[in-house]
DRENDO-1510 file (C-alpha; in Angstrom, 1 decimal, always signed):
<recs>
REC; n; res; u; v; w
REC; 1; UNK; -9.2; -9.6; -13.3 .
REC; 2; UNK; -8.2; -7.6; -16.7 .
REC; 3; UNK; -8.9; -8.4; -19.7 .
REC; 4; UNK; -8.3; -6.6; -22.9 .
REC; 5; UNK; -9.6; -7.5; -26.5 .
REC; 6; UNK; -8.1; -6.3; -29.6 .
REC; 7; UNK; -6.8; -3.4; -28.5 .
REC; 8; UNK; -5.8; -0.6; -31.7 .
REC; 9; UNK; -4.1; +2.5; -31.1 .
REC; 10; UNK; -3.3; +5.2; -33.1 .
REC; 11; UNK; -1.1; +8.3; -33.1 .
REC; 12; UNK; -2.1; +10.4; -35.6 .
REC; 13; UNK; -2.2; +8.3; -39.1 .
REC; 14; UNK; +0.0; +5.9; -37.7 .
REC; 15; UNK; -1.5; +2.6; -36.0 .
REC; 16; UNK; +0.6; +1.7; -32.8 .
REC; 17; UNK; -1.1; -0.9; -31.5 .
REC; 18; UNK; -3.0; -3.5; -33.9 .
REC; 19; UNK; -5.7; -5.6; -32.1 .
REC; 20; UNK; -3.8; -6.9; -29.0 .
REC; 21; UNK; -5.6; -8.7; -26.7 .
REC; 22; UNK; -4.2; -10.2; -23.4 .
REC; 23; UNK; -5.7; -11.1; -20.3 .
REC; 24; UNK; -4.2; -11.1; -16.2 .
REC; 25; UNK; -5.9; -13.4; -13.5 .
REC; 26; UNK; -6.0; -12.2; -9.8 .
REC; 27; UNK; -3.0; -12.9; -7.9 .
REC; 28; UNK; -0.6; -13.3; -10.8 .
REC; 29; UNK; +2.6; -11.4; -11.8 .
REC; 30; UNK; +2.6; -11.1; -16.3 .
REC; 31; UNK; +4.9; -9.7; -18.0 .
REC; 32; UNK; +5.2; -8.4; -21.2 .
REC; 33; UNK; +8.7; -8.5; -22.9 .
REC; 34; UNK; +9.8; -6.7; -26.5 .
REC; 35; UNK; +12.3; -4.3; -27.9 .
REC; 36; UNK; +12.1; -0.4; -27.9 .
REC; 37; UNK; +9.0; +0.9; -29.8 .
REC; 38; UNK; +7.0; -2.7; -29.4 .
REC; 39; UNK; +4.2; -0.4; -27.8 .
REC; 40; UNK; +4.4; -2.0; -24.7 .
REC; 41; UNK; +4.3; +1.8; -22.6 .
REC; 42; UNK; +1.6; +2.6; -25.1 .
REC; 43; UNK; -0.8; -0.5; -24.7 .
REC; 44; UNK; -0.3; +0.4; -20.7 .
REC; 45; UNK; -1.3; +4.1; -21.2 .
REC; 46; UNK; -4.1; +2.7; -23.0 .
REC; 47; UNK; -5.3; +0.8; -20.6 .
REC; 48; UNK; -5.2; +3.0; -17.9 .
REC; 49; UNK; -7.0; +5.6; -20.1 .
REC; 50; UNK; -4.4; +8.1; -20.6 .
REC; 51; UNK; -4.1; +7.2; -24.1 .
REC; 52; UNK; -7.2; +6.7; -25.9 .
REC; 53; UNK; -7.9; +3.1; -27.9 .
REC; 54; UNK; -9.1; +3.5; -31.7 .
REC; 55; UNK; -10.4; +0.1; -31.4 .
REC; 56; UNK; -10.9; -2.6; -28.8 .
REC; 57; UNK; -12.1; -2.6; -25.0 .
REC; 58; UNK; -11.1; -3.2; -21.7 .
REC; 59; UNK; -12.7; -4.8; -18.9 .
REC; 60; UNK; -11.4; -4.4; -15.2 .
REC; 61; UNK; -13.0; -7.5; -12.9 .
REC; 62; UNK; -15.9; -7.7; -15.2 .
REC; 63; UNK; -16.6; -4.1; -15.8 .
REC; 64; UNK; -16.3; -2.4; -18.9 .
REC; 65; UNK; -13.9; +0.7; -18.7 .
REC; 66; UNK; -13.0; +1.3; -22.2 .
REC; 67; UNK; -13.9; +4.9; -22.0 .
REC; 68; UNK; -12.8; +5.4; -18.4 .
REC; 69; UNK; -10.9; +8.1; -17.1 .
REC; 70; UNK; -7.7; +7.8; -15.5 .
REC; 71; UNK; -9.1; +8.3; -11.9 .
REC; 72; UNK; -11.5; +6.5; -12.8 .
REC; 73; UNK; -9.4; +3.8; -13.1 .
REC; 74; UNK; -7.4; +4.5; -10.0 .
REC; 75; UNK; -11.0; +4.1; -7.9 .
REC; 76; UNK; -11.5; +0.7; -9.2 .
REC; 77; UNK; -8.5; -0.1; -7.9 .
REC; 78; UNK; -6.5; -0.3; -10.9 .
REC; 79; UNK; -3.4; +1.4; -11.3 .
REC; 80; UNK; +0.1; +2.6; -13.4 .
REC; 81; UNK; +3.3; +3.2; -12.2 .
REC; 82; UNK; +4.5; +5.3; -15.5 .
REC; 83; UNK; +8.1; +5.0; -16.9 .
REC; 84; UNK; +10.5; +7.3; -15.3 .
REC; 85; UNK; +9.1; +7.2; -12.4 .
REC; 86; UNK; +7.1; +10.7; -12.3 .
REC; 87; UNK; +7.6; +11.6; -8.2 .
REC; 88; UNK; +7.2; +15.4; -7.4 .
REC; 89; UNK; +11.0; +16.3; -6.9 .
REC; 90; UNK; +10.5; +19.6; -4.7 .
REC; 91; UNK; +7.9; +17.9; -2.3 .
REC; 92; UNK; +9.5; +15.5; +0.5 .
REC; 93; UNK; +9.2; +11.9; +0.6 .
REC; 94; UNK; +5.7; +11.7; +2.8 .
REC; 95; UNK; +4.0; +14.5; +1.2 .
REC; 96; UNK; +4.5; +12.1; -2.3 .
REC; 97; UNK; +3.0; +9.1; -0.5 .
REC; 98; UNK; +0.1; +11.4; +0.8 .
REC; 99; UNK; -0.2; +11.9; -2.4 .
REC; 100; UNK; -1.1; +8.8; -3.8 .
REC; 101; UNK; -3.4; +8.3; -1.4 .
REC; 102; UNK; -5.7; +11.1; -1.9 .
REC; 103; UNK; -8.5; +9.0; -2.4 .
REC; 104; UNK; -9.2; +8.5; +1.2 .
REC; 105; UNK; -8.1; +12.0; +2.0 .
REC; 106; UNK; -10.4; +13.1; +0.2 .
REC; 107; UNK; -13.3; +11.1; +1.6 .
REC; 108; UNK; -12.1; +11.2; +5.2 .
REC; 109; UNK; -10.3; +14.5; +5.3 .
REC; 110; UNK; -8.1; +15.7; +7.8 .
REC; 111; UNK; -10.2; +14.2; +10.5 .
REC; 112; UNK; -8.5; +11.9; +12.8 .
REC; 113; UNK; -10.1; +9.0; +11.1 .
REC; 114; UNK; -8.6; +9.8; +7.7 .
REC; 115; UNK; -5.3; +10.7; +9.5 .
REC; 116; UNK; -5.1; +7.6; +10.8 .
REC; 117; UNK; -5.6; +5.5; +8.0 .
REC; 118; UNK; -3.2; +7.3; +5.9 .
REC; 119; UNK; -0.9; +6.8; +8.8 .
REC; 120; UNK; -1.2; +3.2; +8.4 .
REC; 121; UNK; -0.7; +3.2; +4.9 .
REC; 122; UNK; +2.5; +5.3; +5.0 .
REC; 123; UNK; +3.6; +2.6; +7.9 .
REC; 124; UNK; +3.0; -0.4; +6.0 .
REC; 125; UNK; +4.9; +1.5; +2.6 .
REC; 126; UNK; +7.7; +2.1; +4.7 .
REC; 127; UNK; +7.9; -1.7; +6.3 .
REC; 128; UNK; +7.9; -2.6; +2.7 .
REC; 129; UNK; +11.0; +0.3; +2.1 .
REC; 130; UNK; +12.7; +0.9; +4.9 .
REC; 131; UNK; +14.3; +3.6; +3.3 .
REC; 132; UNK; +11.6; +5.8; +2.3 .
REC; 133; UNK; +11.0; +5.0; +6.1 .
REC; 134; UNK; +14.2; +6.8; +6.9 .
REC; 135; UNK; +13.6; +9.4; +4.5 .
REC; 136; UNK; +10.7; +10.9; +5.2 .
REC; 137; UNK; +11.3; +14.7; +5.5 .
REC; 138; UNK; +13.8; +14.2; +3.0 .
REC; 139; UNK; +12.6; +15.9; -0.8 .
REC; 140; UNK; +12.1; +13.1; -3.2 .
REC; 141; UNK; +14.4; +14.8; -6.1 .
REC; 142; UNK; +17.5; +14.0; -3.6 .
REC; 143; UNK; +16.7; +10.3; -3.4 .
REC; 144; UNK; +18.8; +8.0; -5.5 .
REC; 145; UNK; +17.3; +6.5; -8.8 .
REC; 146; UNK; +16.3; +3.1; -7.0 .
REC; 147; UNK; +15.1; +5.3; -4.2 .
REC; 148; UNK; +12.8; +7.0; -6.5 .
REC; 149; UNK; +11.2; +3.8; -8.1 .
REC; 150; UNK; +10.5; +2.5; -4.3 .
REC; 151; UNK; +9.1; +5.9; -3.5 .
REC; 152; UNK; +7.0; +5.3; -7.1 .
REC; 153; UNK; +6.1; +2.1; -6.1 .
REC; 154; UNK; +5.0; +3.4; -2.2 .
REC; 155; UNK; +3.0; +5.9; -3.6 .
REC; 156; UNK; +0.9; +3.8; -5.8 .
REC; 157; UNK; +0.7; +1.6; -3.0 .
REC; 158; UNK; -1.3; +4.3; -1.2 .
REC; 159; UNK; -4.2; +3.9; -3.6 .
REC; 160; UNK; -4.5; +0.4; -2.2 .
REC; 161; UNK; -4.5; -1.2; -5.5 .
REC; 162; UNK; -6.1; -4.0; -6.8 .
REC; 163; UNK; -4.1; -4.1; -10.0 .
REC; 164; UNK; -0.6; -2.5; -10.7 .
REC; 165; UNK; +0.9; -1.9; -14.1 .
REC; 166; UNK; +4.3; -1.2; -13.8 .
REC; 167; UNK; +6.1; +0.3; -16.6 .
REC; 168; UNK; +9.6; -0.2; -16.9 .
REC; 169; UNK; +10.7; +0.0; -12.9 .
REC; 170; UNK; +14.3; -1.4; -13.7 .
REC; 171; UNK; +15.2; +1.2; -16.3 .
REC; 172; UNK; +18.5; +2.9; -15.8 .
REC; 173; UNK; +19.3; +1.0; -12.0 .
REC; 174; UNK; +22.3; -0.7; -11.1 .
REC; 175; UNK; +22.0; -4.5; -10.8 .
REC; 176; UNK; +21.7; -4.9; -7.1 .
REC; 177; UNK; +19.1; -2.4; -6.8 .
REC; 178; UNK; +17.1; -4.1; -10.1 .
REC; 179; UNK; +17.5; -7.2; -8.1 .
REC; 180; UNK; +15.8; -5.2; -4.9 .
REC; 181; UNK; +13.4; -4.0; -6.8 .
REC; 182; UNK; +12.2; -7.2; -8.0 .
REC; 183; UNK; +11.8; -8.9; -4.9 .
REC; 184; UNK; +9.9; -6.1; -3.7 .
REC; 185; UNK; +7.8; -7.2; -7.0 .
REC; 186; UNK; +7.1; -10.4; -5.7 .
REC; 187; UNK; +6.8; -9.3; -2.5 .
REC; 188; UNK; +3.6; -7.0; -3.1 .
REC; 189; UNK; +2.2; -10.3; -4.8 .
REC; 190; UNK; +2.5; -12.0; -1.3 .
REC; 191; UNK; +0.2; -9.0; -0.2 .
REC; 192; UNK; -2.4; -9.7; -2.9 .
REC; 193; UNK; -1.8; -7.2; -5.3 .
REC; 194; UNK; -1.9; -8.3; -8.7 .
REC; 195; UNK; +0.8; -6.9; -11.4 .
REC; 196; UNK; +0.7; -6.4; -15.2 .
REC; 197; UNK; +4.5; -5.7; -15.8 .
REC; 198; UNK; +6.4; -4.2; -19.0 .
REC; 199; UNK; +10.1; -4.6; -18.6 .
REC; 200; UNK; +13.2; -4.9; -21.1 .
REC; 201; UNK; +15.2; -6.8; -18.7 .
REC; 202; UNK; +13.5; -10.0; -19.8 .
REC; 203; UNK; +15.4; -12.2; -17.5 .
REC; 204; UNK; +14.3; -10.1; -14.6 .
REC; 205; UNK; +11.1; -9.7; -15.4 .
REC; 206; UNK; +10.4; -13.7; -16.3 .
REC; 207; UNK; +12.3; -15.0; -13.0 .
REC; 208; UNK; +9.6; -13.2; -10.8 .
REC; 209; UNK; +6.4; -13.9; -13.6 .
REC; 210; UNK; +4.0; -16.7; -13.8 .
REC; 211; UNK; +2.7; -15.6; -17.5 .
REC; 212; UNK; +4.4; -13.0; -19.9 .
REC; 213; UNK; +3.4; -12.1; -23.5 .
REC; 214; UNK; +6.4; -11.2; -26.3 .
REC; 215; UNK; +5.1; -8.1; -28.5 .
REC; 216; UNK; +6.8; -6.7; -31.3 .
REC; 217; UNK; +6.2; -4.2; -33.3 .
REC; 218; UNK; +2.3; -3.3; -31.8 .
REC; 219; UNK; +1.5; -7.0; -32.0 .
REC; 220; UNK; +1.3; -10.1; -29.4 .
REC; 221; UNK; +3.8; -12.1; -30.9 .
REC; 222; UNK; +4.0; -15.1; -28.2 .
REC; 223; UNK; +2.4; -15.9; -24.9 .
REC; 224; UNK; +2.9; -18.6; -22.4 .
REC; 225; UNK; +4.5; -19.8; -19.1 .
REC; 226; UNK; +7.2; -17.5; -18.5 .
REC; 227; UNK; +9.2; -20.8; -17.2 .
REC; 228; UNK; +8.7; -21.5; -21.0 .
REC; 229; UNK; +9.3; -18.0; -22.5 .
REC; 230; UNK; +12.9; -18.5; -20.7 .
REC; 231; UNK; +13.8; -21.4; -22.2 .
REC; 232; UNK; +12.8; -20.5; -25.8 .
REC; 233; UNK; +15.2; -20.3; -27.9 .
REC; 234; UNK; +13.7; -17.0; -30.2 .
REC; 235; UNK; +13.4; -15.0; -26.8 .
REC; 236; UNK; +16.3; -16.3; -25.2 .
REC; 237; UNK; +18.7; -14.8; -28.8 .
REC; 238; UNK; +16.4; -11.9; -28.6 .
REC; 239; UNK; +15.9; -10.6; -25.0 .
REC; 240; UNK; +18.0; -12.5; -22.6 .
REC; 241; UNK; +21.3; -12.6; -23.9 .
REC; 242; UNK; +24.0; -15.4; -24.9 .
REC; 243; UNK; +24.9; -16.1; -21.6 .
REC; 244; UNK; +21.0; -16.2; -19.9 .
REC; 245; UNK; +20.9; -17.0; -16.3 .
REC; 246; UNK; +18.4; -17.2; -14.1 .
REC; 247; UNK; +18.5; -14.0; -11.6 .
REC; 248; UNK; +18.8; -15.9; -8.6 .
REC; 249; UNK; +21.8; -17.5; -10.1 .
</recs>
């Protein structure tokens, strides 16, 4: 479904990224694991086009989109949910889920047919988050921090995605909402949505993952079956801790 050859990146005179190349079949969850500053938010940004690749390409289900814009991106189906989580604070919970699906507003309009399917969409969202659900009027700066990544999540949900990159969706949650969060991860899976995930919380991220890759320092370090990412020793010393246990534990 994505594949990305030697991907460079620069900022300014400093290369970021140096020739990463990775590659996500449909219906998987991968992960990709590494310290602060790997470039793993950057190789994301990159591939969604809001930051632009010195080097490399990017093909999304056989189509180049190297050069693509972000929306064009989002039409092919292919879309980021950024780091911190980037709702609209002042506008209630509904109006951000509209939001994210003003791709068929904007075909259909405010006719009853486009009414009704975003309708739908902001139905099924809400089965999947009860709380946004229950929260609807409510403005989306009020919500809790784990409120706000389900709300992040809903409203990228509204594009109907194909693909989902999801860029640090644990950061700065408590552990019981992380651990909601991630099933909801693996719930979107059962739905057919495909997800390229960057995450620090290594043990998280693996225990939901068929595949994850191990960057440091711009570079794909290691790749492999996340079962087997867990249990190597250099990643369990490095990103899961002493006392690594499985999340279900």
């Amino acid at each position: 479904m994505l594949r990305v050859r030697s991907f460079q990146v620069r900022h300014g005179a400093v290369e970021v990224l140096h020739g990463v190349s990775l590659h996500v079949d449909p219906g998987e969850i991968v992960t990709i694991v590494g310290a602060n500053g790997a470039g793993k938010s950057t190789l994301l940004n990159a591939i969604a086009g809001v930051v632009r690749p010195s080097g490399g390409a990017v093909s999304f289900e056989e189509k180049d989109l190297t050069a693509a814009e972000p929306h064009e991106l989002v039409e092919a189906g292919c879309l980021l949910v950024p780091e911190g989580r980037q709702i609209f604070p002042d506008l209630t919970v509904q109006d951000n889920l509209l939001l994210g699906g003003y791709r068929r507003l904007r075909r259909g309009g405010w006719t009853p047919r486009g009414r009704r399917g975003a309708a739908k969409d902001i139905s099924e969202v809400c089965g999947l988050f009860p709380v946004l659900g229950r929260r609807r009027g409510q403005r989306a700066g009020t919500l809790s921090g784990g409120e706000q990544q389900m709300l992040a999540l809903g409203r990228a949900l509204m594009g109907r995605p194909r693909l989902l990159m999801l860029d640090e969706p644990s950061i700065g949650l408590a552990p019981l909402v992380v651990r909601e969060i991630f099933a909801a991860i693996s719930g979107l899976r059962e739905r057919g949505v495909t997800i390229l995930l960057v995450e620090q919380n290594a043990r998280a991220a693996l225990a939901v993952s068929d595949r994850g890759y191990v960057m440091e320092t711009g570079r794909i370090m290691l790749e492999g079956a996340a079962p087997e990412l867990a249990a190597n020793h250099d990643v369990r010393r490095a990103y899961l801790g002493k006392e690594y246990r499985r999340i279900d534990d």
